[in-house]
Every structure is written in C-alpha cells, then in structure tokens.
C-alpha positions in Angstrom: 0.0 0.0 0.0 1.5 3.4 -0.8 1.0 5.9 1.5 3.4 8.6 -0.1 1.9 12.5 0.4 1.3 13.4 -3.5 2.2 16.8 -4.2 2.3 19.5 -7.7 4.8 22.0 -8.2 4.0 25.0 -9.7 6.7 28.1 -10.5 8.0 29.5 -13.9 11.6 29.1 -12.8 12.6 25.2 -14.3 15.8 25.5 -12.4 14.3 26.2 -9.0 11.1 24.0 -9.4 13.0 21.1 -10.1 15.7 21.5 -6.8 12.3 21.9 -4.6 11.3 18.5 -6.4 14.0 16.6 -5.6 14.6 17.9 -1.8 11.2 16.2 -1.5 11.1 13.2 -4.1 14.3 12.1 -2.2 12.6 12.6 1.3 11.0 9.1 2.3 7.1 9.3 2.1 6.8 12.2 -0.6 6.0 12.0 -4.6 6.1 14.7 -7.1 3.3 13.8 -9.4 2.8 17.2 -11.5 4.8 20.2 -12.5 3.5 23.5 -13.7 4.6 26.6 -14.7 1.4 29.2 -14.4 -1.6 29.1 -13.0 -3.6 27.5 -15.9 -1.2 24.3 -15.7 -1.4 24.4 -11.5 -5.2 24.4 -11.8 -5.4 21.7 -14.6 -3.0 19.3 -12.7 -5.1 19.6 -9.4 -8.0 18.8 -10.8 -6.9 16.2 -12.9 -4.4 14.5 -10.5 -5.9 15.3 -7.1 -3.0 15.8 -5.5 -2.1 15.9 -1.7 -0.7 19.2 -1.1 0.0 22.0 -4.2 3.3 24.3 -4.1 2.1 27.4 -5.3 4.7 30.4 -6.7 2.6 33.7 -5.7 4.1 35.9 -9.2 4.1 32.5 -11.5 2.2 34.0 -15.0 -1.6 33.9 -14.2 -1.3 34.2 -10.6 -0.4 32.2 -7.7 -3.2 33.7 -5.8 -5.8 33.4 -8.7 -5.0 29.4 -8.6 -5.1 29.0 -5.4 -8.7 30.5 -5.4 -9.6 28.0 -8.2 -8.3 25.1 -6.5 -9.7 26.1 -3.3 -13.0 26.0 -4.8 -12.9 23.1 -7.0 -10.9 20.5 -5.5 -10.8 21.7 -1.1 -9.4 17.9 -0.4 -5.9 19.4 -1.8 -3.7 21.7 0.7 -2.4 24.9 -0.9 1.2 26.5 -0.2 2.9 29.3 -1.3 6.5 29.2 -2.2 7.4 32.2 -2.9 9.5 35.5 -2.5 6.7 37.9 -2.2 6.7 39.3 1.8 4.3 41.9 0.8 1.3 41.8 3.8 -1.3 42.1 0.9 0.2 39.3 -0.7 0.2 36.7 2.8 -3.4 38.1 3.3 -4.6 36.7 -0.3 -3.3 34.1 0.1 -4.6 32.7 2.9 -7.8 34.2 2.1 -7.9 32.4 -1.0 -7.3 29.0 0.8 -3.8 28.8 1.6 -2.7 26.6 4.5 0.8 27.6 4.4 2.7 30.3 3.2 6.8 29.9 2.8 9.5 32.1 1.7 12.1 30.7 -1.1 15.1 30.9 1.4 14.1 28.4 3.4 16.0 25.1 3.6 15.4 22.4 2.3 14.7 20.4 5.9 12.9 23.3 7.3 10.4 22.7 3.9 10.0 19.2 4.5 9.2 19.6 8.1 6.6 22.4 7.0 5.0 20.1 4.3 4.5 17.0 6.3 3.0 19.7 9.3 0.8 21.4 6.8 0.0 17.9 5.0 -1.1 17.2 9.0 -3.4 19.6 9.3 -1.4 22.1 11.0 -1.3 26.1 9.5 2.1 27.8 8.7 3.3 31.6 7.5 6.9 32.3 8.0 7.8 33.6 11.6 8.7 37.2 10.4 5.9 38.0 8.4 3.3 36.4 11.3 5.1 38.4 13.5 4.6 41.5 11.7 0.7 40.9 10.4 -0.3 40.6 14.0 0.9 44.1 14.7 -0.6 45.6 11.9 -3.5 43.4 13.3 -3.3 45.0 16.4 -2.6 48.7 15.0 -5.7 48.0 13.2 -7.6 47.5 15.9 -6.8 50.1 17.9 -7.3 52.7 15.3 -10.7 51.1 15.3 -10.9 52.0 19.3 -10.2 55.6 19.0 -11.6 56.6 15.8 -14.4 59.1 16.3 -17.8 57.2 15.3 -19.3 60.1 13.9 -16.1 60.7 11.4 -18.0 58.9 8.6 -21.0 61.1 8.4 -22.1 63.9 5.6 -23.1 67.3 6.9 -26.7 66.7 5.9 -26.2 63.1 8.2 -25.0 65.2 10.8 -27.6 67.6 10.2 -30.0 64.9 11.2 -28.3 63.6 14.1 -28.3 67.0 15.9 -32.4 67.0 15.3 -32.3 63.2 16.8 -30.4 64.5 19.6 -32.8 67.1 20.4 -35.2 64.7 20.8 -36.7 65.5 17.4 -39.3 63.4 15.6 -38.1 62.7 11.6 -41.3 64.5 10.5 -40.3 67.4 12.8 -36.1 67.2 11.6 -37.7 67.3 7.8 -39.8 70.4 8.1 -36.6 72.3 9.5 -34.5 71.2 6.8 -36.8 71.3 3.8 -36.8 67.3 3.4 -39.4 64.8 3.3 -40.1 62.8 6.4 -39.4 59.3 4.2 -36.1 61.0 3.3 -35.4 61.9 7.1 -36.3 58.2 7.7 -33.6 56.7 4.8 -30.9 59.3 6.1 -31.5 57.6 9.5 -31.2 53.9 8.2 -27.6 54.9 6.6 -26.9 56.9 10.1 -27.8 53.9 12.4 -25.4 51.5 9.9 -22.3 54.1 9.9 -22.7 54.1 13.7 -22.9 50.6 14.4 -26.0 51.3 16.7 -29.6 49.7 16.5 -32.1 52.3 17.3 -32.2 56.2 17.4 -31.8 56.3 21.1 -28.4 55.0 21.0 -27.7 57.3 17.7 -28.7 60.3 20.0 -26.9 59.4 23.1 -24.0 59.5 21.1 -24.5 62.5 19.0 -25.1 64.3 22.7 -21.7 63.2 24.3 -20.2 64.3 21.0 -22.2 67.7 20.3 -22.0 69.0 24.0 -17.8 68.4 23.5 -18.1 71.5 20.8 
C-alpha cells in the first residue's frame, strides 16, 4: 500500500522547481506527481491528478493567488502553499484568504520545507515567523485605530444635520420640516446613520451625537 503525500509543483523558474522537487522526491514518504509553470497548468494538474498538497509560486504567469482561489474552490481535499518570494502583507493576506494553508519564503531550507509540508499535510497552518510576527501588529494597529476613531467621522453634513435634530429629541417629520426634506427622506438618512454608527435604534444614535455635540 502506498502511503506517499502526492504533491504539484508549480513556479516558472525550471531551475528552482525542479531542486524543490527533488529535496522532496528524495525525502521518504513524498511523490512529485505534477509540474506547472502558471496558474492554468497548476489548476489543470489539481483537478486532474488530485493531489495531496500544491506548491504554489505567488508571481508564477496567471497568478499564484488566482490558482489557489480556483483550487480552493474546485478541488478543497488538496492543501495549498505558497512558495514564494513575495513578503508583501497584501500578498500573505490573499493568500490565505484564498485558501492557503501555508505560506513559505524561497530561502528556506530544504529540511525546514520538509518539516513544514508534512505539518501542513497534518493539518497544521504555517506563515513564516517574520511575516506572522509582523501581520499581528498591523492586526493590532488595526484594531486600535478602530478603538479611537471618532464614530461620527464617517457622516455627511446633511447626516449630521439629522443627528443633531435626533439628539434634540426631534421626531423625523419634525427634523424634515426644519430642513426642507421629506419625512421618508429623514427616515432613509437615518437607516444609513444607524449602519455608519454601528448602533440599533435612534436612542443609541442620539446618546452618542449628545456626548459628542456638547464636547463642541
């Protein structure tokens, strides 16, 4: 019974593609089944050979990312990695959005790969220490711009307009006859309000408009 992990190989560089395949074909319990070199090959040989795990080149012609997408959606058995030279954050982002279990940079060694490949193959998740390291700060950067930033930041003057009326404990009929508008306009000005808020009703909308208005 053969219990060898089946892999593909997919990069545009012959030379480099074919050292990653023998580091593995020569590691006991792998087998290179399938080499590509873009993203239309990658896909074809996924579907067609059902392969363990894919090794994915990110800038390979067509798109890495694009054909990990595709295989991710047609064949979700198969485990996708990136190889690849890219440490751009966008680029580790889409990749894992697009259903990548690992991501690996080219310079790592050829033991260091295996080990990563039989953990991925495993079930286990892997993105190079460095760029993990620095996606959770910008994680966390993110966040806490989301802590501080002013709620009412996102609204037009005429939004704001509205929210003052609210705040004054205004009715929308009542906020539309001051400012000329009709009350079903007051009322869809007041739906986009409540979203840009993150609040459910117009109480909650007002109690913050009054913490913010009595600050001025």
């Amino acid at each position: 019974m053969d219990n060898k992990i089946s892999m593909v190989l997919a990069d545009d560089h012959p030379l480099f593609r074919e050292g990653v395949a023998r580091t593995l074909a020569a590691e006991d319990g792998f087998e290179v089944i399938g080499q590509a070199s873009n993203a239309d090959e990658a896909v074809g040989l996924a579907k067609n050979l059902l392969p363990d795990l894919i090794l994915l080149d990110i800038s390979m012609p067509g798109s890495g990312i694009e054909a990990a997408r595709q295989i991710s959606l047609s064949c979700p058995v198969i485990k996708i990695i990136m190889l690849t030279v890219s440490e751009q954050d966008d680029d580790v982002i889409a990749a894992l959005q697009m259903g990548a279990r690992g991501y690996i940079l080219k310079g790592v060694g050829g033991k260091e790969l295996i080990k990563i490949v039989r953990s991925v193959y495993q079930g286990e998740s892997y993105v190079s220490p460095d760029l993990a390291a620095r996606l959770l700060v910008e994680m966390r950067t993110t966040e806490v711009t989301a802590v501080v930033r002013d709620p009412l930041s996102d609204l037009t003057a005429r939004e704001e307009q509205i929210l003052k009326g609210v705040s004054r404990g205004l009715s929308n009929k009542q906020i539309g006859n001051e400012l000329n508008l009709q009350e079903k306009t007051i009322k869809h000005y007041m739906t986009n309000i409540l979203q840009k808020l993150h609040v459910r009703n117009r109480v909650q909308a007002a109690l913050i408009a009054k913490e913010r208005f009595l600050q001025q």
